[in-house]
C-alpha positions in Angstrom: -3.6 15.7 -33.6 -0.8 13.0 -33.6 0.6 9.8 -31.0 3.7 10.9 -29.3 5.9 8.1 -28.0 8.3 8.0 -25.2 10.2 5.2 -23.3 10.2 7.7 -19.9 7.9 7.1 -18.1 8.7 9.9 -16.2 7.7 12.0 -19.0 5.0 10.1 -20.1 3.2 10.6 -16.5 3.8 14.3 -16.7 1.9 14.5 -20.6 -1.2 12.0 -19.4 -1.2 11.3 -15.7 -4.5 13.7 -15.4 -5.9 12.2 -18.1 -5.1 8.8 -16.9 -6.4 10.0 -13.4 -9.3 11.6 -14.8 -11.1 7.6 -15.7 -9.1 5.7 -13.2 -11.0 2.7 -13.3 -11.1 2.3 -17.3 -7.6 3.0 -17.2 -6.5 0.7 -14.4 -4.1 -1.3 -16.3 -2.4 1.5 -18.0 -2.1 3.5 -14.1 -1.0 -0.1 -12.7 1.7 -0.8 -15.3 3.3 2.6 -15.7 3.2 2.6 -11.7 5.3 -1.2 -12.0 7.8 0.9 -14.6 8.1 4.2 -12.0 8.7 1.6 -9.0 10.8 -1.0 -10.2 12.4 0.6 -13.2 12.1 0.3 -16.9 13.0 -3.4 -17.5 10.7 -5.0 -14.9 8.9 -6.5 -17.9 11.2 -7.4 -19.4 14.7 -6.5 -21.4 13.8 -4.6 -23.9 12.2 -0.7 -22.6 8.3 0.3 -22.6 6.7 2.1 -25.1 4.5 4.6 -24.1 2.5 6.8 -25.9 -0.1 9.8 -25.7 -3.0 11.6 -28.4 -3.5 15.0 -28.4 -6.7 16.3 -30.1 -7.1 19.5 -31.8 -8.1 21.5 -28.1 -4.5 20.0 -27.1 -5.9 17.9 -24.5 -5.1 14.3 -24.2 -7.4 12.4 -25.2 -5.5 8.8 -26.0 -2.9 6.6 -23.8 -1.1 3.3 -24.6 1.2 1.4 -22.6 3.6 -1.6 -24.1 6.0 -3.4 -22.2 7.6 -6.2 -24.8 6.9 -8.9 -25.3 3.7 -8.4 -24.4 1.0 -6.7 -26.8 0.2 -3.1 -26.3 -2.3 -1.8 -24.0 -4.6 0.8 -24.7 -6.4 3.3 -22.4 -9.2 5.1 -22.9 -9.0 7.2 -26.4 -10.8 8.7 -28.4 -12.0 7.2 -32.2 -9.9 10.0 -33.6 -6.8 8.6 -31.5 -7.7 5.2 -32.2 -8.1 5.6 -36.0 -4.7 7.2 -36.1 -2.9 4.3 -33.8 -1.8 2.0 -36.7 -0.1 5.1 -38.8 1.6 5.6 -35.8 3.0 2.6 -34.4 3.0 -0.8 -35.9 0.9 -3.1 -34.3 0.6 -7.0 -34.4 -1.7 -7.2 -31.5 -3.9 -5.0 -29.1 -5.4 -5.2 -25.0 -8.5 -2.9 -25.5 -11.9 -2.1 -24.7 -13.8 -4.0 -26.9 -15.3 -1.5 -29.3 -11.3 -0.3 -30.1 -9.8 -3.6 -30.7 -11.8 -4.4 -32.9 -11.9 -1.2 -35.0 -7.9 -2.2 -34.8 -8.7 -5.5 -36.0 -10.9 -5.5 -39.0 -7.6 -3.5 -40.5 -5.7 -6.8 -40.4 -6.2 -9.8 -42.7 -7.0 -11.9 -40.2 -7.1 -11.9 -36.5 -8.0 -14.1 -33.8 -9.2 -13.0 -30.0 -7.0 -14.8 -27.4 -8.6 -13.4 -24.2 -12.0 -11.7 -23.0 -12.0 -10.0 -19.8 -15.0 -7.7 -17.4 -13.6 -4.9 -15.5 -16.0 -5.2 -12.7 -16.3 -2.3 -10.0 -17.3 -2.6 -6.3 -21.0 -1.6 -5.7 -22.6 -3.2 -2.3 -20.3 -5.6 -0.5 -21.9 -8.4 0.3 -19.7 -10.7 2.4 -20.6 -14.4 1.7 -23.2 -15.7 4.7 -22.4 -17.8 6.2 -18.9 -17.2 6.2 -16.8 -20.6 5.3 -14.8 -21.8 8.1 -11.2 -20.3 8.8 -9.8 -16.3 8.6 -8.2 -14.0 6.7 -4.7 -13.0 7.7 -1.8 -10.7 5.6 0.6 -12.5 4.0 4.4 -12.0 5.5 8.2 -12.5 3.3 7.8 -15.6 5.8 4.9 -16.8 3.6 7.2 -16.4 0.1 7.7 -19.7 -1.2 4.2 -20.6 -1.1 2.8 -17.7 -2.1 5.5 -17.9 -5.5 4.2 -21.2 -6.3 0.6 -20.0 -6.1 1.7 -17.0 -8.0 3.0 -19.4 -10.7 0.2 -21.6 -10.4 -2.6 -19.0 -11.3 -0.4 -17.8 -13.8 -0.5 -21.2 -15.7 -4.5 -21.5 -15.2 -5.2 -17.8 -16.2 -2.3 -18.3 -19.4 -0.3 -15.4 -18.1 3.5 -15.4 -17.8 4.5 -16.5 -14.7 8.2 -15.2 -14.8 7.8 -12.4 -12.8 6.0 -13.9 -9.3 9.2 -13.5 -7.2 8.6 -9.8 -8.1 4.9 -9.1 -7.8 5.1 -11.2 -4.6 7.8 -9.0 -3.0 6.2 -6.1 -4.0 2.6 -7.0 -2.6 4.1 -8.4 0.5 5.9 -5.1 1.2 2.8 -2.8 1.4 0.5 -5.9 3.0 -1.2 -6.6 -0.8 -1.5 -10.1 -0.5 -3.9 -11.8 1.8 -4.3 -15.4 2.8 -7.4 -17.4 4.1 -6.5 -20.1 6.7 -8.3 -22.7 8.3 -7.0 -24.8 11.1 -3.7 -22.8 10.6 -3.4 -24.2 6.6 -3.6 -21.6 3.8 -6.3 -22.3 1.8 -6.7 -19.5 -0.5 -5.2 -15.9 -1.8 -6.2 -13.1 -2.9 -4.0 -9.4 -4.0 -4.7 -5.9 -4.4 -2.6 -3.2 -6.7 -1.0 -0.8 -5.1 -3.3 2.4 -4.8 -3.1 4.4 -8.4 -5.7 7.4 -8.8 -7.3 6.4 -6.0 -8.1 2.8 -7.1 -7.5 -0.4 -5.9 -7.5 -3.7 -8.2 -7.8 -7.3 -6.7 -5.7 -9.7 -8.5 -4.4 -13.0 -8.1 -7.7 -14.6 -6.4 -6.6 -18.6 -6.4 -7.3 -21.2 -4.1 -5.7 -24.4 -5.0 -7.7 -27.3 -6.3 -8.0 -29.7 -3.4 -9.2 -26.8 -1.6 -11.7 -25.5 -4.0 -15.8 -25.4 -3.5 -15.8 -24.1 -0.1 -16.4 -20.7 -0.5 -12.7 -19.5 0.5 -12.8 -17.3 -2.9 -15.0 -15.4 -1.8 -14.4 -14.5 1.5 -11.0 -13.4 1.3 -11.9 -11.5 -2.0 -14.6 -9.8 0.6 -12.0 -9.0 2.5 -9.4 -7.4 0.9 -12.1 -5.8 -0.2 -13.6 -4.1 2.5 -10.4 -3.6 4.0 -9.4 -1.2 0.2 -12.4 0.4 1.0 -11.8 1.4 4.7 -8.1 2.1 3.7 -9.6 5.1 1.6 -9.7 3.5 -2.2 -12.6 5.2 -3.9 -13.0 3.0 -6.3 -12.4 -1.0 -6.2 -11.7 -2.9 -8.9 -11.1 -6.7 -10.6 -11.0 -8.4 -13.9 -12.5 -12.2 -14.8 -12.4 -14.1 -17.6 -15.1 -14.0 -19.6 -14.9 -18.0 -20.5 -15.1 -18.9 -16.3 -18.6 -18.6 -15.2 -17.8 -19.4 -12.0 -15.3 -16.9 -10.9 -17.7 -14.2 -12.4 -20.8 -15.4 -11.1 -18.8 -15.4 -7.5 -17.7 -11.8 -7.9 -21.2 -10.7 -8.8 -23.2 -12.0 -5.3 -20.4 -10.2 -3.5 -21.4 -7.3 -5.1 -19.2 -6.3 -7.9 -20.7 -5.3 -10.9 -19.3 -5.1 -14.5 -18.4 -2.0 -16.2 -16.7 -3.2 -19.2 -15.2 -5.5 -21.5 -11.7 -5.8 -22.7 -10.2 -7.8 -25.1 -6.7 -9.3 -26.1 -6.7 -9.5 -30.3 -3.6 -11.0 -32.5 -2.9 -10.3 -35.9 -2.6 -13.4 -37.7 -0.7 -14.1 -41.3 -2.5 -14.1 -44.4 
């Protein structure tokens, strides 16, 4: 029963893709990241390579996964309290992206900690398409539509606290296989929302921002409800999104459109004594 690490991802998909495929939607960022690093190689995180890592219980079978792309804390899959109890002997750790139960066994091993983010993996049930409908429509964003949609990229970064280095490449990426939709009215884009690429046969929504001036009109919604339903009818099994946990608005919007929450996942940093 021990962690083995790799910075292949190659070989890392080959040791715990069916595991990873087996609980798609709990381990939707782990799928989504390793998917970035098969796609766009192994620095599109940044300079320094991944670290990705695999448990094997005593049957042999997989039963851990954990993605890190520096600088940015680790990411754990699903795993096992066995693999999680053996995580720190394994690999150093300063921080941790978990479910909830497993950071915090991870944590009360540190001094002192504090919890930077708190985020619901919701999953689609019923869509219920906002009625009435605000007024405008949903249309795919084009490379024609780059600079804007970079500077909403950026922007949501800043509002949401997460990097924003890297929107030229998720926009180019999402653009190329029609993942990033934009709500017009009157011809002027009002608001945005992405999917992931499909992984396991899930779908993530991502990058839902409507700029400020435009806000309280419903456009959220709707094109979330859209690029929705269209994951669905494109053959996605299972539809995901995250929220913050400290915007009750966002999560309140996602819940009448028929999402509902499956889980909680938390960002934890070690702190000095």
């Amino acid at each position: 029963m021990t962690w083995t690490f790799t910075d292949d991802v190659a070989v890392f998909l080959d040791a715990a893709g069916a595991s990873l495929a087996a609980r798609p939607a709990e381990n939707t960022l782990v799928l989504t990241v390793t998917a970035t690093l098969r796609d766009s190689g192994p620095h599109a995180y940044g300079e320094q390579p991944p670290v990705l890592g695999w448990w094997r219980g005593a049957d042999g079978e997989v039963a851990g996964t954990l993605v890190r792309t520096p600088p940015f804390v680790p990411i754990l899959g699903t795993a096992a309290p066995e693999a999680v109890d053996a995580l720190p002997g394994a690999l150093p750790l300063t921080g941790i992206n978990a479910d909830r139960a497993a950071a915090q066994s991870l944590a009360s091993r540190w001094p002192r900690h504090r919890v930077d983010e708190e985020h619901r993996l919701y999953r689609l049930g019923t869509l219920v398409p906002p009625s009435p409908a605000p007024a405008g429509a949903p249309r795919t964003a084009t490379a024609a539509d780059r600079a804007l949609l970079v500077d909403w990229v950026r922007a949501f970064g800043a509002e949401t606290g997460q990097p924003g280095g890297h929107a030229e490449r998720i926009v180019d990426d999402r653009t190329a296989h029609g993942g990033l939709t934009l709500w017009e009215t009157g011809g002027v884009p009002v608001s945005l929302a992405g999917v992931s690429r499909r992984s396991a046969g899930t779908v993530r929504v991502t990058t839902v921002y409507t700029p400020p001036e435009h806000r309280g009109h419903g456009y959220a919604a709707a094109v979330t409800a859209r690029v929705s339903r269209v994951a669905r009818e494109e053959g996605a099994r299972e539809v995901l999104l995250f929220t913050d946990l400290a915007n009750p608005v966002s999560n309140g919007v996602y819940r009448r459109i028929g999402y509902e929450p499956l889980g909680d996942r938390v960002l934890i940093t070690a702190e000095p004594r």
